[in-house]
C-alpha positions in Angstrom: 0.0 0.0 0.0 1.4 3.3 -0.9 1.5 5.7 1.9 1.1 9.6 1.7 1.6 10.6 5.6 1.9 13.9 5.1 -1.7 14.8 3.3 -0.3 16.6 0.4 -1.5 15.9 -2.8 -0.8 13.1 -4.9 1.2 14.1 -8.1 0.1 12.1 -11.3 2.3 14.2 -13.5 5.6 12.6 -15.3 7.6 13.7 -12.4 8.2 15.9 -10.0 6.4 12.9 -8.3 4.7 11.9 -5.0 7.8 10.9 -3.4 8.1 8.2 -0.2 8.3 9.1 3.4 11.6 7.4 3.5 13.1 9.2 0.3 11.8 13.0 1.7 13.5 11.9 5.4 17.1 11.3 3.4 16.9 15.4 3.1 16.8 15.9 6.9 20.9 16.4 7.1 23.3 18.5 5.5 26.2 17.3 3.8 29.6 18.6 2.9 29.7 19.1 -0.9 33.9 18.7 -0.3 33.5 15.7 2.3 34.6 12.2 1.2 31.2 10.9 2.9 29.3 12.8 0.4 31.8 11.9 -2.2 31.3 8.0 -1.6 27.2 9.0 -2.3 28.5 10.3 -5.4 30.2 7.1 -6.6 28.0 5.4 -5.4 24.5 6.3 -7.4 27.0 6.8 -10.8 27.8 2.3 -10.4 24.3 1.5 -9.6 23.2 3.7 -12.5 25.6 2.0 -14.9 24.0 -1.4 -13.1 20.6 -0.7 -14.1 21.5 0.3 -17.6 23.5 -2.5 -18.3 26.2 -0.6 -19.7 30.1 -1.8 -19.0 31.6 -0.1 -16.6 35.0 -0.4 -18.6 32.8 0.7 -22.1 30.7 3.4 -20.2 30.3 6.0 -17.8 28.0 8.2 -15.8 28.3 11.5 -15.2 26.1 13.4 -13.1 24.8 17.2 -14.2 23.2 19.8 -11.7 19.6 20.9 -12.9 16.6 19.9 -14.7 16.6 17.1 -17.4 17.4 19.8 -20.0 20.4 20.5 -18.5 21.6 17.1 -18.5 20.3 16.9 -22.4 22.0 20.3 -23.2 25.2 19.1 -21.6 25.1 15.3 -23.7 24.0 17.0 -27.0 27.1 19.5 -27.0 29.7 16.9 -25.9 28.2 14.1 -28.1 28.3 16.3 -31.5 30.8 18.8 -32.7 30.0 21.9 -35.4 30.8 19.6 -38.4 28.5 17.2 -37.9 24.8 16.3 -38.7 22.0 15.3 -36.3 19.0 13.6 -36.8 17.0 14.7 -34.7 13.4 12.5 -34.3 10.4 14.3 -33.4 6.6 13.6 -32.1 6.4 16.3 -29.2 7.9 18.6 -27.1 11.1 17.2 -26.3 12.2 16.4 -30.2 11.3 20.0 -30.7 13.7 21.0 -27.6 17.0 18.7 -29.1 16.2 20.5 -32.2 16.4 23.9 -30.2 19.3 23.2 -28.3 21.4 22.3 -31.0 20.2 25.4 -33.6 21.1 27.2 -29.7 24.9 25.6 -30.2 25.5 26.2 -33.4 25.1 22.5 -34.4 23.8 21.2 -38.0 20.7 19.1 -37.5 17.6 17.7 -39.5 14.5 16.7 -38.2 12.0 14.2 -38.5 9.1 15.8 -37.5 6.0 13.2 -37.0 3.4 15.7 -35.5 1.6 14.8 -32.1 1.5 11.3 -31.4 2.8 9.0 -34.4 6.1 7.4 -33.9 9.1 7.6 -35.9 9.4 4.6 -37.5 12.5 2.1 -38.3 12.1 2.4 -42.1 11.9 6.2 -42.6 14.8 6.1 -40.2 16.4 3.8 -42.4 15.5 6.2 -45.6 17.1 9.3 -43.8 19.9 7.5 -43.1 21.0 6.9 -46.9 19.1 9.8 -48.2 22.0 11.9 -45.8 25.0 10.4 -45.5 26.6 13.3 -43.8 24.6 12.6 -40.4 26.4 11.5 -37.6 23.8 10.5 -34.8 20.6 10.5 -34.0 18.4 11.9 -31.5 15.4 9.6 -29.9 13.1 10.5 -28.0 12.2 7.1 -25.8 9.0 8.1 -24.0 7.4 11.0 -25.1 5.4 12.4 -22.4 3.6 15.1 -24.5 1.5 12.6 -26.0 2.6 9.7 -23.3 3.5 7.6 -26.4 6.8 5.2 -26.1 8.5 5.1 -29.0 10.3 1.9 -30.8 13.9 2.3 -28.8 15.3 -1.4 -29.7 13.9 -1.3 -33.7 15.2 2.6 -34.1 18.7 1.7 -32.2 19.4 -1.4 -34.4 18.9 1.2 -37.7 20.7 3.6 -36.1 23.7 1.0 -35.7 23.5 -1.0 -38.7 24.5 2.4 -40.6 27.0 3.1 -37.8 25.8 6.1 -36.6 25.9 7.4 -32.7 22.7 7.4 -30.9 21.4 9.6 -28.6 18.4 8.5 -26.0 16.3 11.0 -24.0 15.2 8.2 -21.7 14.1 11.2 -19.2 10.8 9.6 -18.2 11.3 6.0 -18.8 14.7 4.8 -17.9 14.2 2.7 -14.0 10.6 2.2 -15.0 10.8 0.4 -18.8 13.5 -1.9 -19.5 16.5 -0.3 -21.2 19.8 -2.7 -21.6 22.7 -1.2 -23.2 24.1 -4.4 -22.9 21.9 -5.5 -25.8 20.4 -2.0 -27.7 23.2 -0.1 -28.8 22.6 3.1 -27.6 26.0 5.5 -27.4 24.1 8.1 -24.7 21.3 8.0 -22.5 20.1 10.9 -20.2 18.3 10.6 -17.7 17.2 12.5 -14.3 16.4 11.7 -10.6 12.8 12.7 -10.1 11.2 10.0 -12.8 10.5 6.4 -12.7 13.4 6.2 -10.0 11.3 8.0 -7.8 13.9 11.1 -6.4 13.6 14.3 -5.9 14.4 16.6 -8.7 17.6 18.7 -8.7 20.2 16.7 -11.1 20.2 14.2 -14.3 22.7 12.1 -15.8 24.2 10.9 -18.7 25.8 7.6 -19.6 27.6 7.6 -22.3 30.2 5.6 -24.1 33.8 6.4 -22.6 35.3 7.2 -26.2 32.4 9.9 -26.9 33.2 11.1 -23.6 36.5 12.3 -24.6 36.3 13.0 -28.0 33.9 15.5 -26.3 37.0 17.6 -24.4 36.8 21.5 -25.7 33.6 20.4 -27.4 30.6 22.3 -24.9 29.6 25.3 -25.6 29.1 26.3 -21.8 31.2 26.1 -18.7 28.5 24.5 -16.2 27.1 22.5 -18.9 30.5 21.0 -19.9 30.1 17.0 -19.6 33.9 16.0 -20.2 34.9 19.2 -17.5 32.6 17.7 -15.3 33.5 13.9 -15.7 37.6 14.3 -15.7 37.1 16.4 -12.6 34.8 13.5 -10.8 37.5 11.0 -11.7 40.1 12.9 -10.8 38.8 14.3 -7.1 35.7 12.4 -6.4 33.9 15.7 -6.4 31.3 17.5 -8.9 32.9 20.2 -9.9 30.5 23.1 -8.8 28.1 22.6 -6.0 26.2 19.3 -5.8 22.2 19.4 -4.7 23.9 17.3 -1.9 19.8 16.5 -0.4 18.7 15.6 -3.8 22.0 13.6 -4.5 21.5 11.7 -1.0 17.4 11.3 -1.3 18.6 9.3 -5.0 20.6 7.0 -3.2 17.8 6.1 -0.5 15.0 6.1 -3.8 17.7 3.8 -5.2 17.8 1.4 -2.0 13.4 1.5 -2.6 13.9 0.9 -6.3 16.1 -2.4 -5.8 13.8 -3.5 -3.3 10.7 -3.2 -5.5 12.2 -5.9 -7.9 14.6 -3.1 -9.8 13.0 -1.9 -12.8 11.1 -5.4 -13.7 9.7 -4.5 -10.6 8.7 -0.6 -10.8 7.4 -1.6 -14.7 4.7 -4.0 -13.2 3.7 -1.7 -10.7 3.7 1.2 -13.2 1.6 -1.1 -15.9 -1.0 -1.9 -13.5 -1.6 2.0 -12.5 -2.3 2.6 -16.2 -4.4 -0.7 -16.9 -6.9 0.6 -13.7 -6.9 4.4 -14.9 -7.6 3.4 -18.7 -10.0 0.8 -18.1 -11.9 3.4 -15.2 -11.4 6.7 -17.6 -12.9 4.8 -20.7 -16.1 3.5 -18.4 -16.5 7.2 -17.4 -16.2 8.3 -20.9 -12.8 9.3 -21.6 -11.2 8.6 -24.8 -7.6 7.9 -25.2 -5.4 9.9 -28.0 -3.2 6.4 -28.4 -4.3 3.3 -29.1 -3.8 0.1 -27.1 -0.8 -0.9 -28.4 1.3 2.8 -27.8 0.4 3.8 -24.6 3.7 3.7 -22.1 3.6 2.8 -18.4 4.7 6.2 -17.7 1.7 8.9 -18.4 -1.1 8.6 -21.0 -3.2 11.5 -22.8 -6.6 11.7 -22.3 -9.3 13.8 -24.8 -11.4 16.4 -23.5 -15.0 15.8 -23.8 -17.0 18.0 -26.4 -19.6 19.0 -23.5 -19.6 22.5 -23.1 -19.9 22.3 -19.3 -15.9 20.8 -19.2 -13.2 23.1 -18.6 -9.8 22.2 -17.9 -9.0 25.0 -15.4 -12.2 24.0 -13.3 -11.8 20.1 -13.7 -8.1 20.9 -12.4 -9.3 22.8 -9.4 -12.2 19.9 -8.5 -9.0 17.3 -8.7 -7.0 19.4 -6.8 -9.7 19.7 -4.1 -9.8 15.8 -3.8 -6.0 15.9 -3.0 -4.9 15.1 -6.7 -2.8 17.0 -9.4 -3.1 16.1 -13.1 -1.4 17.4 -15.9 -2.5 19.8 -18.9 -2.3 18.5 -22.1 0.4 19.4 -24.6 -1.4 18.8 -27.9 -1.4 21.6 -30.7 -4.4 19.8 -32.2 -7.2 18.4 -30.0 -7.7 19.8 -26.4 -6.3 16.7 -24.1 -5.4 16.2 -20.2 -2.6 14.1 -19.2 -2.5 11.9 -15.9 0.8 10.1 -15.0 1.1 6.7 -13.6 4.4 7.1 -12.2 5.7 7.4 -8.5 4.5 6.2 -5.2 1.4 5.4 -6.3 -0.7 2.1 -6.5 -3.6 0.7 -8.5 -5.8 1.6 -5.2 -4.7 5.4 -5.3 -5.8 5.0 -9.6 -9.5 3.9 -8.2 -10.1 6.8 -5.5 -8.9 9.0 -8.2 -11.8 7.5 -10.8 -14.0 8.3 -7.7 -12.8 12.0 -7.4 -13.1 12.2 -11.2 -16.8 11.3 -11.6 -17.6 13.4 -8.2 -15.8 16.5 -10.2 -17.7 15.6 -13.2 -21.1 15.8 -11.3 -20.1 18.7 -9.6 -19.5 20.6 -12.9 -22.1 19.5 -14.5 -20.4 17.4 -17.1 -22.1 14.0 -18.1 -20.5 11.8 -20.3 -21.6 8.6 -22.0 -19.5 5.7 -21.2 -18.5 4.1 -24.4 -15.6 6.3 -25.6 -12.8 4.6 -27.0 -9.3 5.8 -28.3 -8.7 8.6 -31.2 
């Protein structure tokens, strides 16, 4: 049973998530961002990364990167890629749109793939960029995309990507610790990733693991001095240390969600309880009357679109309010073409929290005024 002590809201968004009590009580003491203690937390979290990705600890490395997820991205993009080469970068929401931002930002060459909403990118046209532009150098994949809450074909897209020997760049932001990534078996050169997602920490940094020879074919590369991924990993090696100062709470609270996560059956573990959050919300949202933008077979563990009913009465803002009210927090929707919600199936949350939330959801329907007929299915 997933306990919320403190009555605060639960967060069904695709993280900052409803955290543990035993995760939030790892931020009760202060650390020395200098002391070896702290240090040892450091090393630490960077092996049992590298553990849960599979990756070689001789092949790969993980470097850790103050901030949001962007940060982490902006700092893998610029060491990953120099000025004379090409990107691919692979687009169905927000965060393709950002890589593709972030690079035009650095001054790097790029072409996109843009698939709209909530279509993947597929193997094939992959495959037909690929020859049609022999001057790209890597590609940019976007694994879950929580715009639309779509999961995109990783393993298919990475065997493409390698076959034509090209570096490939994952933005496994909101899946990685929740959907089964092995770099051990999918070639994938750099994955970024951060601590408030499926690993259930606080936010404050991400990280990137990423193939040692990338790594330092990266020195000189970054366009920034905080955002400099080699600066930051040569200087880890060499002291132990980040090089400017760590969120030591957020850094220590990761190592305790870490502890949880093993616990849980690793990320087998966290997937299965992930899976059966979404089955109970679909299943309850569709007998309410809420249609899903994705079909079956695309929806991800991690946070799924819902459509906005046509009756006039609904509106988003108010609907929000009546959730928050009954001690939830959804998510707006993201979409440029249909008006959508989005409710997240990630952190410590349970199928049991997913049915009082169907409960608060028809009482805030009612309460609104909005009556919908039960027999909605996906777009």
């Amino acid at each position: 049973k997933m306990t919320n002590s403190i009555k605060e809201p639960y967060l069904l968004t695709p993280g900052p998530l409803t955290t543990s009590h035993a995760t939030k009580a790892a931020m009760l003491r202060d650390w020395g961002s200098w002391d070896d203690d702290f240090n040892q937390v450091t090393a630490d979290v960077r092996t049992q990364l590298l553990a849960m990705a599979e990756a070689a600890s001789g092949e790969y490395a993980c470097v850790p990167m103050q901030g949001s997820g962007t940060f982490a991205v902006e700092s893998a993009l610029a060491c990953a890629t120099d000025p004379n080469d090409k990107v691919l970068v692979l687009m169905n929401g927000a965060y393709g749109k950002r890589a593709a931002q972030l690079l035009h930002m650095m001054g790097r060459r790029y072409v996109t793939l843009d698939k709209g909403d909530y279509l993947p990118p597929q193997p094939n046209e992959v495959a037909v960029l690929l020859e049609q532009y022999p001057e790209i150098t890597s590609v940019f994949l976007v694994h879950c995309e929580t715009s639309s809450g779509i999961l995109n074909p990783l393993e298919a897209i990475a065997e493409v990507v390698h076959t034509h020997g090209k570096t490939l760049i994952v933005d496994a932001m909101s899946s990685f610790g929740g959907v089964p990534i092995s770099l051990a078996k999918t070639p994938i050169d750099v994955l970024v990733s951060s601590a408030n997602k499926c690993i259930e920490g606080v936010p404050g940094f991400g990280f990137v693991i990423i193939r040692k020879a990338l790594l330092e074919a990266g020195k000189g590369r970054a366009h920034s001095l905080s955002l400099d991924l080699y600066a930051q990993w040569e200087y880890m090696e060499r002291t132990g240390q980040w090089r400017f100062t760590p969120p030591t709470h957020t850094v220590v609270a990761f190592q305790t969600a870490l502890a949880q996560h093993r616990e849980e059956g690793g990320v087998r573990g966290r997937c299965a309880r992930y899976t059966r959050n979404r089955d109970a919300l679909v299943k309850g949202m569709r007998a309410i009357g809420f249609g899903t933008l994705l079909e079956d077979g695309w929806l991800s563990p991690i946070i799924t679109t819902f459509l906005s009913p046509n009756d006039p009465a609904f509106e988003f803002n108010a609907f929000y309010a009546a959730l928050k009210s009954r001690g939830f927090l959804i998510y707006p929707g993201k979409l440029t073409e249909v008006e959508s919600f989005r409710i997240g199936c990630i952190g410590q949350l349970d199928a049991a929290v997913m049915e009082t939330l169907l409960v608060a959801m028809q009482d805030a329907l009612s309460e609104m005024g909005v009556f919908l007929s039960s027999h909605s299915r996906s777009a």
